[in-house]
mmCIF file as Biopython writes it, N, C-alpha, C and O atoms, coordinates in Angstrom:
data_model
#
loop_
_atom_site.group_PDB
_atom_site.id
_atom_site.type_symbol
_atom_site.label_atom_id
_atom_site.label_alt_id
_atom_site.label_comp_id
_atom_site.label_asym_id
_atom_site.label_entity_id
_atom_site.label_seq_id
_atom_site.pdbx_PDB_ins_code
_atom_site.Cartn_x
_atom_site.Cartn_y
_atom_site.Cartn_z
_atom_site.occupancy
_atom_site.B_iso_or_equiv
_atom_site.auth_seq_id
_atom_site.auth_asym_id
_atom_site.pdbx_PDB_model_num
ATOM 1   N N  . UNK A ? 1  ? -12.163 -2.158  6.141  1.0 0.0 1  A 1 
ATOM 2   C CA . UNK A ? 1  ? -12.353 -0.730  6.430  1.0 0.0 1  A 1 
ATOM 3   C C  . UNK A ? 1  ? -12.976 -0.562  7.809  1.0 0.0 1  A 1 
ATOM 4   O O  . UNK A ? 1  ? -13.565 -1.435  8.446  1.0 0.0 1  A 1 
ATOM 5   N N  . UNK A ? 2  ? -12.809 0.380   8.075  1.0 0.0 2  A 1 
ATOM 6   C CA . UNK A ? 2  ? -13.608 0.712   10.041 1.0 0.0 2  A 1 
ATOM 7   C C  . UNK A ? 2  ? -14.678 1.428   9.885  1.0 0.0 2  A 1 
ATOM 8   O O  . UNK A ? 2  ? -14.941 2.271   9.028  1.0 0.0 2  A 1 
ATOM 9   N N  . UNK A ? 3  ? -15.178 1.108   10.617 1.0 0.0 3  A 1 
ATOM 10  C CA . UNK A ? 3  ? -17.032 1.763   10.907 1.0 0.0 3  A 1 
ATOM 11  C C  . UNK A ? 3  ? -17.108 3.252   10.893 1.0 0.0 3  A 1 
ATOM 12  O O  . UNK A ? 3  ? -16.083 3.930   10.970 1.0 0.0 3  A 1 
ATOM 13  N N  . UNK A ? 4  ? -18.152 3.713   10.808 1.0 0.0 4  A 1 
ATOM 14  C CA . UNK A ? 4  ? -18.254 5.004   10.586 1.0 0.0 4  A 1 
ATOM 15  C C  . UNK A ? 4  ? -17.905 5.745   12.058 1.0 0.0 4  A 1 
ATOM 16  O O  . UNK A ? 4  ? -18.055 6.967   12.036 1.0 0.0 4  A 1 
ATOM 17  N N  . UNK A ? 5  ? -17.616 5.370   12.884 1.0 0.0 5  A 1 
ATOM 18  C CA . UNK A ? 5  ? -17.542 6.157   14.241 1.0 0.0 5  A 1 
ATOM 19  C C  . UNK A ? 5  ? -15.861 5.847   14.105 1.0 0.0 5  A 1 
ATOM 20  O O  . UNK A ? 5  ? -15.193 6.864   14.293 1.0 0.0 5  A 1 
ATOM 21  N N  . UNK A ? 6  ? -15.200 4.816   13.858 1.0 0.0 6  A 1 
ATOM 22  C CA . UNK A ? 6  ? -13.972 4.848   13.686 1.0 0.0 6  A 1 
ATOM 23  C C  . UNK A ? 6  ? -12.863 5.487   12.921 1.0 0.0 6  A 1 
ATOM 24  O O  . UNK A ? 6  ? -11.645 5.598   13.058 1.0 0.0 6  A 1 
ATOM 25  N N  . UNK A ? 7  ? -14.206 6.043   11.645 1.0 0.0 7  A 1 
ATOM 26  C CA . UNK A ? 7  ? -13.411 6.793   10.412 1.0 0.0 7  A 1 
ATOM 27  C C  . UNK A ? 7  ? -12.609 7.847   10.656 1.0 0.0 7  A 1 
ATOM 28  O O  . UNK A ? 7  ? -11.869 8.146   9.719  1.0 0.0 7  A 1 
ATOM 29  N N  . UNK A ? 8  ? -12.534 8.499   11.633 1.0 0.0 8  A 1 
ATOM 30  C CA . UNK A ? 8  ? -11.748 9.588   11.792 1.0 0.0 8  A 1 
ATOM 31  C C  . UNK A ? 8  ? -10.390 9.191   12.806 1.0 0.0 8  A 1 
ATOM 32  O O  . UNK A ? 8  ? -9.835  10.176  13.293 1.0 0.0 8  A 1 
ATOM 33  N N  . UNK A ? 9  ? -9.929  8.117   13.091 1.0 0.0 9  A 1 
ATOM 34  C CA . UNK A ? 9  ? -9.019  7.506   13.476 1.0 0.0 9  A 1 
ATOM 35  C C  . UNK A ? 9  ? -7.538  8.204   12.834 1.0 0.0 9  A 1 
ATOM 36  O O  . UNK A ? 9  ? -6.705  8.861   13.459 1.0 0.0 9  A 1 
ATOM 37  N N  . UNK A ? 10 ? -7.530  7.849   11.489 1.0 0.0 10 A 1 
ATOM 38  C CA . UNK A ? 10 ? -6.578  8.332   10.802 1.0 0.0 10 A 1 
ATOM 39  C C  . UNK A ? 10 ? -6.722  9.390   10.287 1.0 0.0 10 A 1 
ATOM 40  O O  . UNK A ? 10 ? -7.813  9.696   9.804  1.0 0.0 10 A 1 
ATOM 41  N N  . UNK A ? 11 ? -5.484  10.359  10.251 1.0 0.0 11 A 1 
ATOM 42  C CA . UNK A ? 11 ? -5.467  11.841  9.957  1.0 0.0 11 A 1 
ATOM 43  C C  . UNK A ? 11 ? -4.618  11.928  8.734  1.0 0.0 11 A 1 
ATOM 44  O O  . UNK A ? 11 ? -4.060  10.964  8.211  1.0 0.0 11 A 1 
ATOM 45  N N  . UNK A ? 12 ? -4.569  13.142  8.329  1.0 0.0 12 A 1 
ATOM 46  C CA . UNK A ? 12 ? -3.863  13.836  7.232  1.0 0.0 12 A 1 
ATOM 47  C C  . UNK A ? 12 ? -3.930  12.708  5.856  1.0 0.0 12 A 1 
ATOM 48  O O  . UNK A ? 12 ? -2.959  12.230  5.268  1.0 0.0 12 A 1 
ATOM 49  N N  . UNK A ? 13 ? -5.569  12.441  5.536  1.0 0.0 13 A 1 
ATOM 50  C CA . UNK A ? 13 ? -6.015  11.786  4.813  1.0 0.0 13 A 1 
ATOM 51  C C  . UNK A ? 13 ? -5.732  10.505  4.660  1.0 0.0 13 A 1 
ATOM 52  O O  . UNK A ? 13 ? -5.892  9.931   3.583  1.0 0.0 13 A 1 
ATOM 53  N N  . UNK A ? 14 ? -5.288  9.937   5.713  1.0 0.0 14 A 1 
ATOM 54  C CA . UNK A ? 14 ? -4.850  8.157   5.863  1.0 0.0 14 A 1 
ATOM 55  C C  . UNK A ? 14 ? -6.609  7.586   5.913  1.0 0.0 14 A 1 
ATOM 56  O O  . UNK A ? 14 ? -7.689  8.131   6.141  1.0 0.0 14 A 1 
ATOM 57  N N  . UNK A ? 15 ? -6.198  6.338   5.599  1.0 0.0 15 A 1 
ATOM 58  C CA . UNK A ? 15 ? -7.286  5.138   5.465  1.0 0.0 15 A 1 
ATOM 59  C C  . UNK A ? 15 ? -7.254  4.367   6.667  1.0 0.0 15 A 1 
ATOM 60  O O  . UNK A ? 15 ? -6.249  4.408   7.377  1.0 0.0 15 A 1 
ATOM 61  N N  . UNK A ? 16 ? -8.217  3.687   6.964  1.0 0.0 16 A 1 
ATOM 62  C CA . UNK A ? 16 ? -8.744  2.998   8.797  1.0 0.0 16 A 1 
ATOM 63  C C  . UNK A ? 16 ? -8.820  2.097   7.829  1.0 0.0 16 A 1 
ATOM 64  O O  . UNK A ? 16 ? -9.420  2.131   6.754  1.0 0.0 16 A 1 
ATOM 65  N N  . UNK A ? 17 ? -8.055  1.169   8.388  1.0 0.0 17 A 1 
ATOM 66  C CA . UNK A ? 17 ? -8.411  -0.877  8.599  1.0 0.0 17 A 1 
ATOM 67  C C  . UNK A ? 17 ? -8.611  -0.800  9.762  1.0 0.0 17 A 1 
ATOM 68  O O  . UNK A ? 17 ? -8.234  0.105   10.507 1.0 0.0 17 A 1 
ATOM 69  N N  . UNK A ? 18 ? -9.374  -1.969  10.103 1.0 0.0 18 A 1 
ATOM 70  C CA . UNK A ? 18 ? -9.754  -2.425  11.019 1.0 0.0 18 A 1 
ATOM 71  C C  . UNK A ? 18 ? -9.449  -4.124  10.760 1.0 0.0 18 A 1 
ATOM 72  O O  . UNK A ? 18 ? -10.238 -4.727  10.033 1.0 0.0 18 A 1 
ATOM 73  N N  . UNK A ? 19 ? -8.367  -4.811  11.331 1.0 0.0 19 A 1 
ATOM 74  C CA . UNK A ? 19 ? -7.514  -5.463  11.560 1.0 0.0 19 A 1 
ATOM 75  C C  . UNK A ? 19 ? -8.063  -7.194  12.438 1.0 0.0 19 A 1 
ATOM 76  O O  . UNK A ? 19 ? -7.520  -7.584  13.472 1.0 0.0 19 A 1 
ATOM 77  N N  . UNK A ? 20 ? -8.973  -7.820  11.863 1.0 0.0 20 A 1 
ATOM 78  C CA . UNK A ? 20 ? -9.363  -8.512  12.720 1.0 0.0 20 A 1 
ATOM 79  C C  . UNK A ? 20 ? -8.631  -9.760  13.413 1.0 0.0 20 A 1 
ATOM 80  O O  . UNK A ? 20 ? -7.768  -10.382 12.795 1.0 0.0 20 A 1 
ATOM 81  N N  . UNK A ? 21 ? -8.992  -10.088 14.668 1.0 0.0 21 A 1 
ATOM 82  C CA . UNK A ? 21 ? -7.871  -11.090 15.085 1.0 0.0 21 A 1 
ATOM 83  C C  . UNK A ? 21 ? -6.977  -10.715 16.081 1.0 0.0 21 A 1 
ATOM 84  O O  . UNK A ? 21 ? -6.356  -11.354 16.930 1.0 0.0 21 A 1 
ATOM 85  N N  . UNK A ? 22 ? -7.037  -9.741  15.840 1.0 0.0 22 A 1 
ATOM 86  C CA . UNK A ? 22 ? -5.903  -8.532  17.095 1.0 0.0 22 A 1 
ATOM 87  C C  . UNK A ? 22 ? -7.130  -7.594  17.336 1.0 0.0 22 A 1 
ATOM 88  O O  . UNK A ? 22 ? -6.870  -6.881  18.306 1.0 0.0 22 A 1 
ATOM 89  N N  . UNK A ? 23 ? -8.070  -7.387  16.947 1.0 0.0 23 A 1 
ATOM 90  C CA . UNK A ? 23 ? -8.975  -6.246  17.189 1.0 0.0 23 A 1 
ATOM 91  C C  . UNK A ? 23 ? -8.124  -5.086  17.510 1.0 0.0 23 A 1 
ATOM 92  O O  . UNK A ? 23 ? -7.820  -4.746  18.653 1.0 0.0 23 A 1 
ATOM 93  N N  . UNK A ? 24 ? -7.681  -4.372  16.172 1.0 0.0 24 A 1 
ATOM 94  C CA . UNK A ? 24 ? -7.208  -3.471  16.081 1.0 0.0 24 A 1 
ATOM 95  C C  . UNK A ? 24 ? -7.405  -2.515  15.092 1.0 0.0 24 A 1 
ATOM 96  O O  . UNK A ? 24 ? -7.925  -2.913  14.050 1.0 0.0 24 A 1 
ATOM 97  N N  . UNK A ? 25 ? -7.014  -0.992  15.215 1.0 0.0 25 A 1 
ATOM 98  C CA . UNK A ? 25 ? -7.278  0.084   14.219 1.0 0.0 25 A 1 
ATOM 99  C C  . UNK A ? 25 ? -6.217  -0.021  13.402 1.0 0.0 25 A 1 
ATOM 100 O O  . UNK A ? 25 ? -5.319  -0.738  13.842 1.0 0.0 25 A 1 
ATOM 101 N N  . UNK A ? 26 ? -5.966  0.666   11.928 1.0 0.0 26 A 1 
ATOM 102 C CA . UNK A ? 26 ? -4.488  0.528   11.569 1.0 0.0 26 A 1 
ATOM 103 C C  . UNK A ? 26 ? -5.009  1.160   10.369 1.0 0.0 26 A 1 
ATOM 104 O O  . UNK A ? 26 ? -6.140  0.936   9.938  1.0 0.0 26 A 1 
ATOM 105 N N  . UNK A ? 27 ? -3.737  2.363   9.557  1.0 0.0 27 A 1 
ATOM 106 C CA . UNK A ? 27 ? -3.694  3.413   9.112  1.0 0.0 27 A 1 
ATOM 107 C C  . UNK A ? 27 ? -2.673  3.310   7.514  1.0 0.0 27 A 1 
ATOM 108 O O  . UNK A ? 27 ? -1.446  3.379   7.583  1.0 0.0 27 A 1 
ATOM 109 N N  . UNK A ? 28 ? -3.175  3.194   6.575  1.0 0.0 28 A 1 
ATOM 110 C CA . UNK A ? 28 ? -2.713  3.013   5.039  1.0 0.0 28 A 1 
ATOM 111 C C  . UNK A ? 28 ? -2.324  4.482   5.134  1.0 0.0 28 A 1 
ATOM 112 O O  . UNK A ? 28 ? -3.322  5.141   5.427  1.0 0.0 28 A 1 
ATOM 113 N N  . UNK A ? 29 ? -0.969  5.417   4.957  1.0 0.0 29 A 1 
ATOM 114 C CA . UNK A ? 29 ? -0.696  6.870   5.204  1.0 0.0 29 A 1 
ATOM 115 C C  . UNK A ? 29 ? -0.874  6.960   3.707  1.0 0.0 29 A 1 
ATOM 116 O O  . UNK A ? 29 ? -0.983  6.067   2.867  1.0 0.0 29 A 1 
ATOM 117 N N  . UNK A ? 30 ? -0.873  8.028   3.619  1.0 0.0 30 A 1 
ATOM 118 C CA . UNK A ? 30 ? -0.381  9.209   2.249  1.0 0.0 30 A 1 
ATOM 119 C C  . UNK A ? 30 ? 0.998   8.552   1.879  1.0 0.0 30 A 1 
ATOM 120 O O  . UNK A ? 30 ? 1.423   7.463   2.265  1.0 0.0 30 A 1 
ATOM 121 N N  . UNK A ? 31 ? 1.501   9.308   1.180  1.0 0.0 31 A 1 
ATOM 122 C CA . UNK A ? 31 ? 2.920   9.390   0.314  1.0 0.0 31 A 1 
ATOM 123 C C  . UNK A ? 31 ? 3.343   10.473  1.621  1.0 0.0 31 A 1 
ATOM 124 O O  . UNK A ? 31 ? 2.333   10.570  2.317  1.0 0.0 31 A 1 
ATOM 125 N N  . UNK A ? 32 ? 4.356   11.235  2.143  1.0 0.0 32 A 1 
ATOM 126 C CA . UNK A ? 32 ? 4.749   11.986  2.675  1.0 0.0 32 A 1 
ATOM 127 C C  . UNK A ? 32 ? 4.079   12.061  4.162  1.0 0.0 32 A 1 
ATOM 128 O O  . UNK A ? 32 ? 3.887   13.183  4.631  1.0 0.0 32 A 1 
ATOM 129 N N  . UNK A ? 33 ? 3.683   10.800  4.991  1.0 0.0 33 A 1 
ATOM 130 C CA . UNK A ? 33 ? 2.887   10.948  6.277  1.0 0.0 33 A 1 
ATOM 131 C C  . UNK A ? 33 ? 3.190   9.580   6.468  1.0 0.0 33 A 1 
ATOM 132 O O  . UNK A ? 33 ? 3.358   8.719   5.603  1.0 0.0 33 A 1 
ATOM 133 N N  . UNK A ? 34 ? 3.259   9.443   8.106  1.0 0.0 34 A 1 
ATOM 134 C CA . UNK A ? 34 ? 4.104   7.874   8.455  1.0 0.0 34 A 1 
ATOM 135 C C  . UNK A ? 34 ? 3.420   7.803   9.989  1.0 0.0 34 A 1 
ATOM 136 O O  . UNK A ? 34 ? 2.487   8.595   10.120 1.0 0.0 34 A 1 
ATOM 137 N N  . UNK A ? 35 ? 3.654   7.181   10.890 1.0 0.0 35 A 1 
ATOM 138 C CA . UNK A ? 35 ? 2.785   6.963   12.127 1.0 0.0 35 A 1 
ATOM 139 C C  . UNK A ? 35 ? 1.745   6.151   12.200 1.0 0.0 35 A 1 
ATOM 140 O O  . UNK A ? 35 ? 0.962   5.960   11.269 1.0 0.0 35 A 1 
ATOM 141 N N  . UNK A ? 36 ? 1.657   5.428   13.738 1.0 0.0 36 A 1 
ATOM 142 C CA . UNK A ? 36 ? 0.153   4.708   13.521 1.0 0.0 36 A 1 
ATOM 143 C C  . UNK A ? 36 ? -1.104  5.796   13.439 1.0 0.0 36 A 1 
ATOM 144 O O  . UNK A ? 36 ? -2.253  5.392   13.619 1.0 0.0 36 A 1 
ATOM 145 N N  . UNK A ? 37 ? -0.915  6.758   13.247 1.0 0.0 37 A 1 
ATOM 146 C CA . UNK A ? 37 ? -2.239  7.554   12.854 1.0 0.0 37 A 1 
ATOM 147 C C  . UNK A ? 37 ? -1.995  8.499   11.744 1.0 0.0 37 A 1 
ATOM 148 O O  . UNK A ? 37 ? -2.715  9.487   11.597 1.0 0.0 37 A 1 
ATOM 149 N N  . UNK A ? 38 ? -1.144  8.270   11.068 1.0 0.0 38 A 1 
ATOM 150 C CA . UNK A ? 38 ? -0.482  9.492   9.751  1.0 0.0 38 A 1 
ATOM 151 C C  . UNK A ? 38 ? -0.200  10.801  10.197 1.0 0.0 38 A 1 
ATOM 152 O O  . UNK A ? 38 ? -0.303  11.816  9.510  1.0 0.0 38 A 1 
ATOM 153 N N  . UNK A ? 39 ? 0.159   10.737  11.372 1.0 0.0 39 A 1 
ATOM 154 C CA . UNK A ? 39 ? 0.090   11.918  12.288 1.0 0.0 39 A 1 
ATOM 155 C C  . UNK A ? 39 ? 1.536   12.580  12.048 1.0 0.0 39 A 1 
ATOM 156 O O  . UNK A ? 39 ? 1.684   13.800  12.111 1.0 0.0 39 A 1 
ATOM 157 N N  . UNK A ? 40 ? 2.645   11.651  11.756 1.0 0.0 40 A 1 
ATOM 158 C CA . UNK A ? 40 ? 3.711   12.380  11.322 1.0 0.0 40 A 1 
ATOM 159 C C  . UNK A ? 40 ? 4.089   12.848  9.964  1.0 0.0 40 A 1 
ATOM 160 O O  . UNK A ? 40 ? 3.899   12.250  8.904  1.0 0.0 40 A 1 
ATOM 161 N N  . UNK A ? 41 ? 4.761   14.225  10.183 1.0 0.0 41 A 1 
ATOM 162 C CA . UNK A ? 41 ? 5.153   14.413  8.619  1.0 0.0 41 A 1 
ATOM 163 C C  . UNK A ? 41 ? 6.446   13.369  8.329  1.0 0.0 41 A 1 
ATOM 164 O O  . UNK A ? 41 ? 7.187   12.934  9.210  1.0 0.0 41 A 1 
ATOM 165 N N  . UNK A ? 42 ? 6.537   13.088  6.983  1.0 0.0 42 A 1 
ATOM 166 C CA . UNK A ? 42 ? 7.968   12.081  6.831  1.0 0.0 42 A 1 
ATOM 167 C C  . UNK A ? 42 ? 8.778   13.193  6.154  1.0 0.0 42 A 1 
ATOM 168 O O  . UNK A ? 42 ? 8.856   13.552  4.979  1.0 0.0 42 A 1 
ATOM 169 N N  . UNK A ? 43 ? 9.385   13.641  7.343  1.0 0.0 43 A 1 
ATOM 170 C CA . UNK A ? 43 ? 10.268  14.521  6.994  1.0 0.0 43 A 1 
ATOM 171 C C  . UNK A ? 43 ? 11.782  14.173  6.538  1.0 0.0 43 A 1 
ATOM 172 O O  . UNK A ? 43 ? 12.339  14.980  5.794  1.0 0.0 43 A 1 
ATOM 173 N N  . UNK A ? 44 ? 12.395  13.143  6.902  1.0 0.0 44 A 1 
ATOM 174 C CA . UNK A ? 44 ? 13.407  12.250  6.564  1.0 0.0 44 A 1 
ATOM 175 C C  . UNK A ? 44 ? 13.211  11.718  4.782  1.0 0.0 44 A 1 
ATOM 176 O O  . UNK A ? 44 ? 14.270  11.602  4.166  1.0 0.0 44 A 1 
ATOM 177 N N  . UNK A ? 45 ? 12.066  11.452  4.109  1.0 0.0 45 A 1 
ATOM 178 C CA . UNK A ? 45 ? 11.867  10.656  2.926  1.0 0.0 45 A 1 
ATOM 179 C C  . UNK A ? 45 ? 12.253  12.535  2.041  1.0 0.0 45 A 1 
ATOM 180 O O  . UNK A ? 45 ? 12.926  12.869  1.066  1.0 0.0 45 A 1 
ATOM 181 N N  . UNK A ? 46 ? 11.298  13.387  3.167  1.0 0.0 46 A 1 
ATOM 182 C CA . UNK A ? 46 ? 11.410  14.554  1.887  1.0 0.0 46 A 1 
ATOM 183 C C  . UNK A ? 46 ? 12.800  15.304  2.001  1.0 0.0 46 A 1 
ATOM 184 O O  . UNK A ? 46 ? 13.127  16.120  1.138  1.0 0.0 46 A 1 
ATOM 185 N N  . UNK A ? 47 ? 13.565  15.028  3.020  1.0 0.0 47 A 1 
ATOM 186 C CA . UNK A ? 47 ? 15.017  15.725  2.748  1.0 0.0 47 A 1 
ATOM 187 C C  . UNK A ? 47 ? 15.855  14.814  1.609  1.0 0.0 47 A 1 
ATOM 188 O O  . UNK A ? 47 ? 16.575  15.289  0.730  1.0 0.0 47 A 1 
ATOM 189 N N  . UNK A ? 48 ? 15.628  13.623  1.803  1.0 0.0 48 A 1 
ATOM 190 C CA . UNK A ? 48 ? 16.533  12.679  1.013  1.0 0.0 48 A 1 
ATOM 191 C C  . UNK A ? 48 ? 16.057  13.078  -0.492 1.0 0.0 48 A 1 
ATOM 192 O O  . UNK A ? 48 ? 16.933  13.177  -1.351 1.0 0.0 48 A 1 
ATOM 193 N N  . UNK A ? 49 ? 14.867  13.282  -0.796 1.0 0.0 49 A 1 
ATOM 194 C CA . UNK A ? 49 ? 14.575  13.705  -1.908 1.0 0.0 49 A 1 
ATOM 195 C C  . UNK A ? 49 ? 15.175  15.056  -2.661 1.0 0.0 49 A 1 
ATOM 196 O O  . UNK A ? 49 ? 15.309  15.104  -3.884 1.0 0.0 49 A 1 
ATOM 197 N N  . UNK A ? 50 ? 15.526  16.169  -1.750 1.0 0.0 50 A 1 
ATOM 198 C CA . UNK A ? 50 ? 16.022  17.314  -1.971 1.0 0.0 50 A 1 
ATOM 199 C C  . UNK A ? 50 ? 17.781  17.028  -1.915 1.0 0.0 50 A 1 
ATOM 200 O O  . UNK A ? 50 ? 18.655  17.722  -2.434 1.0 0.0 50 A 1 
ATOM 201 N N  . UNK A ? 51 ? 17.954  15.673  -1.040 1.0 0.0 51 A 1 
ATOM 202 C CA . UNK A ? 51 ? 19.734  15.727  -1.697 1.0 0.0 51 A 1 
ATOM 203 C C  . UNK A ? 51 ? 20.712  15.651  -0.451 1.0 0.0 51 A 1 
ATOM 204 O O  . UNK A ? 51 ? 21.922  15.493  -0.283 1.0 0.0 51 A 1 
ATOM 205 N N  . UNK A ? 52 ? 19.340  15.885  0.514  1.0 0.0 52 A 1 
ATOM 206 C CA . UNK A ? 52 ? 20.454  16.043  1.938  1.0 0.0 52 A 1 
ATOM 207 C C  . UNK A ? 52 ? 19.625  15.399  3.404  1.0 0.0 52 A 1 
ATOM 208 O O  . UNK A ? 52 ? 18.398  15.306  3.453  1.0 0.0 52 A 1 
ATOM 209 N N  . UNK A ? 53 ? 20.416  15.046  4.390  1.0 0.0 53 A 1 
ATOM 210 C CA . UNK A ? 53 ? 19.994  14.553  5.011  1.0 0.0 53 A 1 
ATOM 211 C C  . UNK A ? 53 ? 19.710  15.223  6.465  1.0 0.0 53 A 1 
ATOM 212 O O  . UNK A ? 53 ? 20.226  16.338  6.550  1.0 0.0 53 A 1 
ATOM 213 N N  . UNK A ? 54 ? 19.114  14.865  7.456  1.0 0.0 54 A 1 
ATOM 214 C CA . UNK A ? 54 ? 18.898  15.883  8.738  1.0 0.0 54 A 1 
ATOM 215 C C  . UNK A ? 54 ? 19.773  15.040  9.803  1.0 0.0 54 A 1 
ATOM 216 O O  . UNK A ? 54 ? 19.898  15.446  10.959 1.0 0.0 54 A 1 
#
C-alpha cells in the first residue's frame, strides 16, 4: 500500500500500491474505471454490456 501523502494518487476510488524495485505508484481500479490512475471511465466494457459497440 502507499504512504499517506501518496494516498490520493489514485482516483475514482482506486487503491495505491506502491511497487517496490521499480519504485513505482500503481492503481487496483474499480469495476468500470481503467488507467494508470483510474482516471478513465471504461466506457468500451459498459457498451459491450448493453449489446453494442462504439
Amino acid at each position: 500500500k502507499c504512504n499517506e501523502t501518496a494516498k490520493s494518487y489514485c482516483v475514482n476510488g482506486g487503491v495505491c500500491y506502491y511497487i517496490e524495485g521499480i519504485n513505482q505508484l500503481s492503481c487496483k481500479c474499480p469495476v468500470g474505471y481503467t488507467g494508470d490512475r483510474c482516471q478513465q471511465f471504461a466506457m468500451v466494457n459498459f457498451s459491450k454490456h448493453l449489446g453494442f459497440e462504439l
